[in-house]
N, C-alpha and C positions, 0 to 999 in steps of 0.2 A: 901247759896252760889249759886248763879246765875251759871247754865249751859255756857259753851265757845257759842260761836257765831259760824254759819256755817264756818264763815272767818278762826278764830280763830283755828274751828277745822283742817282747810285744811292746813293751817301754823303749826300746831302742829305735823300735817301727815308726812309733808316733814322735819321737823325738823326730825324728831325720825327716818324716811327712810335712811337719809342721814348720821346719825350718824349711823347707825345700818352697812351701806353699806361702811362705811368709806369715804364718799364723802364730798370735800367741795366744796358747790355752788359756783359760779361764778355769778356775775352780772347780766349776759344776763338771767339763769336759776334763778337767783333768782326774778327777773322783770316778768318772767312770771308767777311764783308760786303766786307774790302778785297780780297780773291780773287775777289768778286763784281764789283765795280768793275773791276778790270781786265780780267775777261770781258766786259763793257760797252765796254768801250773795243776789245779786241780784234775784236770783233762787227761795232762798228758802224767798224772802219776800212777806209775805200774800195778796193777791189777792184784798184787796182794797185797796193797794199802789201799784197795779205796775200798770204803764201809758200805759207801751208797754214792749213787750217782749226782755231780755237783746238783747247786740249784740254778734254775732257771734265771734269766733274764729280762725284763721288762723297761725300755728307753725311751722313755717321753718329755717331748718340748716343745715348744713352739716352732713354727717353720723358720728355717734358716739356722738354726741351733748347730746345727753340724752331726745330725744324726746317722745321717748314711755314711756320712765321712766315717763318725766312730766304727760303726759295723762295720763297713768295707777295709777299715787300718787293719781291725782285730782279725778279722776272715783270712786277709792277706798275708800277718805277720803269723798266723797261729803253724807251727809245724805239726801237722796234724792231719793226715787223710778223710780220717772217718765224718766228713764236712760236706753241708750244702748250702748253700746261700740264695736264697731267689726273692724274687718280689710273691707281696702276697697275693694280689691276683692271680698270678701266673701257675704259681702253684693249685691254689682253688680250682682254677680251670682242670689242671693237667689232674686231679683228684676226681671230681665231677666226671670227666671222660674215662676214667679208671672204673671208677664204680660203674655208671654205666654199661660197660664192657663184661662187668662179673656174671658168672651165671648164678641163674634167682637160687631161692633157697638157704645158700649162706650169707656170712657177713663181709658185703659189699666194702663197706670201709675197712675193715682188718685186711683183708683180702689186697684193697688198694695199696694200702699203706705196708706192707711186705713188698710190693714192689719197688713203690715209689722210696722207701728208704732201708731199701737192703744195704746193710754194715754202716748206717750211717747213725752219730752217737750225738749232732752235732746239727739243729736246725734252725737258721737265720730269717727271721721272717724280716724283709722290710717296708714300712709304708702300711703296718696295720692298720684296719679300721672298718668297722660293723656298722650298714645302715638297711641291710634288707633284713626281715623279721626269718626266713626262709635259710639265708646263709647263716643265722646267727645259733638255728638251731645245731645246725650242720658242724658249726664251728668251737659247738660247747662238747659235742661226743666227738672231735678230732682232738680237742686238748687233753681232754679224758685219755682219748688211746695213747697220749706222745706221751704224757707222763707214767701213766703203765708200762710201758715200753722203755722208759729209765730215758730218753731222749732228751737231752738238753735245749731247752728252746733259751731265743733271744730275738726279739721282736723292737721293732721301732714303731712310733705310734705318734700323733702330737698332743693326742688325749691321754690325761691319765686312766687307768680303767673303767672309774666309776662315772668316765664321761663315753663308753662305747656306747654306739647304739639309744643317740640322743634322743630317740624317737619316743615322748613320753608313752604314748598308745603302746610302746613293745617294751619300754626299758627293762619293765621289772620282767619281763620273761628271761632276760638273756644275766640277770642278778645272780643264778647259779655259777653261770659261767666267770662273770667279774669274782667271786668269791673264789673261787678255783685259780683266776691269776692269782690274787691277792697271796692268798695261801701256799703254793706253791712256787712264786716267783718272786723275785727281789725286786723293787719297782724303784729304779733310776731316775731323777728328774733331771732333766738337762737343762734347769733353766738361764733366765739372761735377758736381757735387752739386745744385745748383737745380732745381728741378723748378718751371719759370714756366707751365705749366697752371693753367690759370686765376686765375692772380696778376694781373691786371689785372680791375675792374669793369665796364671798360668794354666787353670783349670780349664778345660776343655768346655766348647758349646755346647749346653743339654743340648737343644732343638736344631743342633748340623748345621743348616745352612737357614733356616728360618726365618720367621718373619711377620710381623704386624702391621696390614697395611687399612688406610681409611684416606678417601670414602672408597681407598680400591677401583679406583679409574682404569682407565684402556692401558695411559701410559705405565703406570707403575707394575699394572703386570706384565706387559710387553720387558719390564726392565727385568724383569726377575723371572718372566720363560713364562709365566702362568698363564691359564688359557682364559677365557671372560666369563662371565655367570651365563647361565644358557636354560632355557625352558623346557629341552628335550632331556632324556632320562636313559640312563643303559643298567642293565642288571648286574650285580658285582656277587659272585658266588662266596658263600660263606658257612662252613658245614656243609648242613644239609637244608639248607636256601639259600636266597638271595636278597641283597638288598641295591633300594636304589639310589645312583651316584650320576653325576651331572657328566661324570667321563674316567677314564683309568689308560692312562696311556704314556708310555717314556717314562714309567715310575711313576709316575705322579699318581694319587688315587684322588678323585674332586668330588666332596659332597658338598651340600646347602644341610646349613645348622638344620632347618626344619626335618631336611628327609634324614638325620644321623638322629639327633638330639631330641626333638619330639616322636620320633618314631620308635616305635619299640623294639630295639637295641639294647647290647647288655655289654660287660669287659668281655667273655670268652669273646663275640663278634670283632671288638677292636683289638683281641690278642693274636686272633686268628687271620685278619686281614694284616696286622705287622709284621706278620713270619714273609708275606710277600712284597709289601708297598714301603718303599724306603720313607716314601716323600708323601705328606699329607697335607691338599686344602680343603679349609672349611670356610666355605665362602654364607654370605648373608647375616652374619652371626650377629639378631639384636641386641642392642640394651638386654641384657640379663635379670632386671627387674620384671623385665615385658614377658619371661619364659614362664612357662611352668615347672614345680618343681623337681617333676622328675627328670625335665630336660636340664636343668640347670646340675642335678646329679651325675646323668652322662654328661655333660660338657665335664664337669671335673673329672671323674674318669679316665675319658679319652686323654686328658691332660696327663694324667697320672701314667697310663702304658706306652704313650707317646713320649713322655720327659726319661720313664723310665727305659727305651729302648734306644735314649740319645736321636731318634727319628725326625725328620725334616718337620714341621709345622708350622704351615703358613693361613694364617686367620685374614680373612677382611671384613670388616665390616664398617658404619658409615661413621664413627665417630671416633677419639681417640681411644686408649683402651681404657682409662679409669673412669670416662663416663658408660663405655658398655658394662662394667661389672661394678658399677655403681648401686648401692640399692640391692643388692642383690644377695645379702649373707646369708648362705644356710654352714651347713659342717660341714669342714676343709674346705669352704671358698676360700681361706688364708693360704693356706698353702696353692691352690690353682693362680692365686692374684700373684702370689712373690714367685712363683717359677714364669708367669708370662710375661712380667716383667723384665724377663731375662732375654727375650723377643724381639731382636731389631723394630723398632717402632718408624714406618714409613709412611709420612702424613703430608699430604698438598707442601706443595714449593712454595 
């Protein structure tokens, strides 16, 4: 009996995932699965057949589409070492501290990227998306180097390319870069009306033990261990300073939206405080209309390395949750709205 085919195998993946999850494919997710298979097969064919390195990948849809599903099926089922998979903050950050680190003179980025992807032929970006002018530059000479390098990327986004970096003030700078997806990438559309967020029981809680509570009374966080909103301030070390947090203690780490969210805070600070804090509150947290918006930025953020680390989060603030993020739409509030949703909602008896 002849072994399955790498293809074969990747289709077999998702068959058995989807049954197992209760899911039935739709068209769009099943067009990418068989575009995934044949990057399987392309990948793993022996080195005196391949002319050139496959092409790249580009997977965009709306939130709830099932996009991390897809890249997390393909990552899992692909038999294939030479593979990385991460979120894209996480990676940025752990890039950023590389460079960094180089000594001056040479090239910083090349330099990083020999470390950070020794033998690797195979790079998953998920959760893309450009809204600093700063990263964006950063991020049009790292696609440059991956594709020099023959690196297969495959990226999840809910934007299509020519929607990164909606910032009209910056768009057209970072239009090399969207050309460069374009160009070099196949660009997937996942779309659909379905929103499969957490349509399955059996899927595990993003946010552990979580929770939405309003108006956040005495009782309901005595119910749930939480300590009370409080006027005093302790130092929370992070790098190379510190920021302040209402208490850190039994795991728990406790900020007020104000002192996280309006203060000048970035993703490495909530990547670097997740390597130690299981359990996160964010107490005070207004109406989302009322914020500014670069606070309204890190709120999605924090959402984003907090959903993505599976990490405890527990929000309170005074009102249910669809009137605090009422009013409130900038890029990717969609997706921060259908993941907190997912939040036990615990409201007045």
């Amino acid at each position: 009996m002849t072994s399955p085919s790498p293809a074969q195998q990747v289709l077999g993946h998702f068959a058995e995932l989807a049954q197992g999850r209760g899911y039935t494919l739709d068209a769009a997710q099943q067009a990418a699965i068989e575009r995934f298979a044949r990057l399987a097969d392309e990948l793993l064919r022996p080195r005196l057949f391949r002319r050139q390195a496959p092409r790249s990948l580009y997977l965009w849809g709306p939130v709830g589409r099932g996009k991390s599903f897809l890249l997390d099926g393909f990552f899992a089922a692909l038999p294939f070492a030479e593979k990385r998979r991460v979120h894209f903050h996480a990676f940025f950050r752990e890039l950023h501290e590389r460079m960094f680190r180089q000594p001056p003179g040479g090239d910083a980025l090349a330099a990083s990227l020999d470390e950070l992807l020794a033998g690797c032929r195979l790079l998953c970006f998920d959760e893309f998306h450009v809204h600093d002018i700063g990263d964006a530059m950063l991020i049009t000479r790292l696609f440059k180097a991956l594709f020099s390098r023959s690196v297969v990327l495959i990226t999840t986004s809910n934007y299509p390319p020519e929607g990164l970096l909606p910032n009209p003030l910056y768009h057209e700078r970072f239009l090399p870069a969207i050309r460069l997806i374009e160009t070099r990438m196949d660009i997937l559309a996942v779309a659909g009306t379905q929103d499969y967020r957490g349509a399955s029981p059996a899927e595990p809680d993003p946010f552990g033990i979580g929770a939405y509570l309003w108006p956040g009374s005495l009782e309901q966080r005595q119910a749930l261990g939480l300590p009370p909103l409080a006027e005093t301030r302790i130092e929370v070390p992070v790098g190379h300073r510190s920021l302040p947090a209402i208490s850190a203690a039994e795991g728990l780490l406790h900020f007020s939206f104000a002192d996280l969210c309006e203060g000048p805070t970035a993703v490495l600070d909530y990547l670097t405080l997740s390597e130690t804090w299981q359990r996160w509150l964010l107490d005070a947290v207004p109406p989302l209309r009322d914020a500014s918006p670069a606070a309204r930025q890190r709120f999605i953020n924090l959402v984003d390395v907090l959903y993505d680390r599976r990490l405890a989060l527990f929000l309170v603030s005074t009102a249910p949750l669809d009137e605090t993020l009422a009013d409130s739409e900038i890029a990717d509030m969609s997706r921060t709205r259908s993941r907190l949703s997912q939040l036990r909602q615990i409201g007045p008896d």
